[in-house]
C-alpha positions in Angstrom: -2.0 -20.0 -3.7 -1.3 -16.0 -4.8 -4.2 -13.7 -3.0 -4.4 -10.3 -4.5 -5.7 -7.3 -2.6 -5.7 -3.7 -4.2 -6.2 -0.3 -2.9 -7.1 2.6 -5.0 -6.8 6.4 -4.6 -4.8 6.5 -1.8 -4.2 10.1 -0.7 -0.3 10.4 -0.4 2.0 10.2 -3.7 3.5 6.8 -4.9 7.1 7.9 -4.4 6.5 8.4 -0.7 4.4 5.2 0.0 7.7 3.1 -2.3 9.4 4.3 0.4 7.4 2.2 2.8 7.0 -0.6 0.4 10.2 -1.3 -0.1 11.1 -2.3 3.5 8.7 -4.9 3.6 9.3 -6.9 0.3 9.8 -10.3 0.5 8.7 -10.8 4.2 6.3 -12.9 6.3 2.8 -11.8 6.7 3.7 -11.5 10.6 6.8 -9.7 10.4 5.8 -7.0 7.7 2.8 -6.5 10.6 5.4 -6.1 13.0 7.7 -3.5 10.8 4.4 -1.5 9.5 3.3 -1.0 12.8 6.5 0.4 14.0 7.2 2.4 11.0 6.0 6.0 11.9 4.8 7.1 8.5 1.0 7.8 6.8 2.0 5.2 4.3 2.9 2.6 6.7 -1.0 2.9 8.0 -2.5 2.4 4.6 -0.3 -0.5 3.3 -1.2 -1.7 6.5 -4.5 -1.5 5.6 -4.0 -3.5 2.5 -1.6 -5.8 3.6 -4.6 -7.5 6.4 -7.5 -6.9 3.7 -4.9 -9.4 1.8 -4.5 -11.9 4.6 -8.0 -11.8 5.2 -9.0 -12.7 1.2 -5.9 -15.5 1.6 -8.7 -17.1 4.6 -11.5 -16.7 2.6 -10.0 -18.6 -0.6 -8.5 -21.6 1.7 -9.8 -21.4 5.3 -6.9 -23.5 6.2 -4.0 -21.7 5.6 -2.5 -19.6 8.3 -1.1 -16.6 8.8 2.6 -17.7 10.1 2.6 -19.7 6.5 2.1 -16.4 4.4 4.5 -14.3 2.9 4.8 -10.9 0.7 5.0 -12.2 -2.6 4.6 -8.9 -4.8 3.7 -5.3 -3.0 3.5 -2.4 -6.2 3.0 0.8 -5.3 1.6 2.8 -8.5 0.8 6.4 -8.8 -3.1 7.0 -9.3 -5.2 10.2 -10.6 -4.1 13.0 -10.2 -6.1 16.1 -8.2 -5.3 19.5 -9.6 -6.2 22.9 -8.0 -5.3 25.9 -8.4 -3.9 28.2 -5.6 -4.4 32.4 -6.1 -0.8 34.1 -5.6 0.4 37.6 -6.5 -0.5 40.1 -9.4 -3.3 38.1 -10.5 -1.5 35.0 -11.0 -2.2 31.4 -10.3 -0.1 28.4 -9.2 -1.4 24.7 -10.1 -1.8 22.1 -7.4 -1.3 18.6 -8.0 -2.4 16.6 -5.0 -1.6 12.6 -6.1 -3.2 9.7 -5.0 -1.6 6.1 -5.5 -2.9 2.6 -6.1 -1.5 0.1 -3.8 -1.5 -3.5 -4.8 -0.2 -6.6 -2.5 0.1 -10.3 -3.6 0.8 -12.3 -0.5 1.2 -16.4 -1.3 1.6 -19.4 0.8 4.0 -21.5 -1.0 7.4 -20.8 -1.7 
């Protein structure tokens, strides 16, 4: 059975949490644990995050499954909205600052 868990407006940019997401595709619930928590970046925390929110909507659909059975079926890392500021600089100027957010989005199943 597919469980879906989604996180939203994450504050680093999609490109940098794909990074992270990439080295986890495909995995076991247990091992992805064991590679995020080793993994010394700010996206490895949030998929993190997301990928024991997942597990823990996986128990609550079929209290009988366990987490040795589960695996990473789908993990999409998407960008989100877009924050945009503006910083002063010289001569009366202005530079525009684009601080992105991404949408993280896990699909962890227990069949193969």
């Amino acid at each position: 059975m597919d469980t879906v868990s989604i996180s939203k407006y994450n504050r680093i940019s999609a490109s940098k949490a794909r990074l992270v997401a990439n080295e986890i595709r495909g995995y076991s619930f247990q091992e992805a644990v064991d590679v995020l928590k080793a993994i010394p970046r700010k996206a490895s925390k949030l998929i993190l995050k997301t990928l024991y929110s997942a597990g823990a909507n996986a128990k609550y659909k079929n209290p009988e499954v366990l987490d040795k059975d589960l695996f990473i079926k789908k993990i999409c890392v998407d960008e989100g909205p877009t924050l945009k500021r503006f910083k002063p600089r010289a001569r009366g100027r202005a530079n525009r600052i684009r601080k992105r957010t991404s949408t993280i989005m896990i699909v962890v199943s227990d069949e193969q």
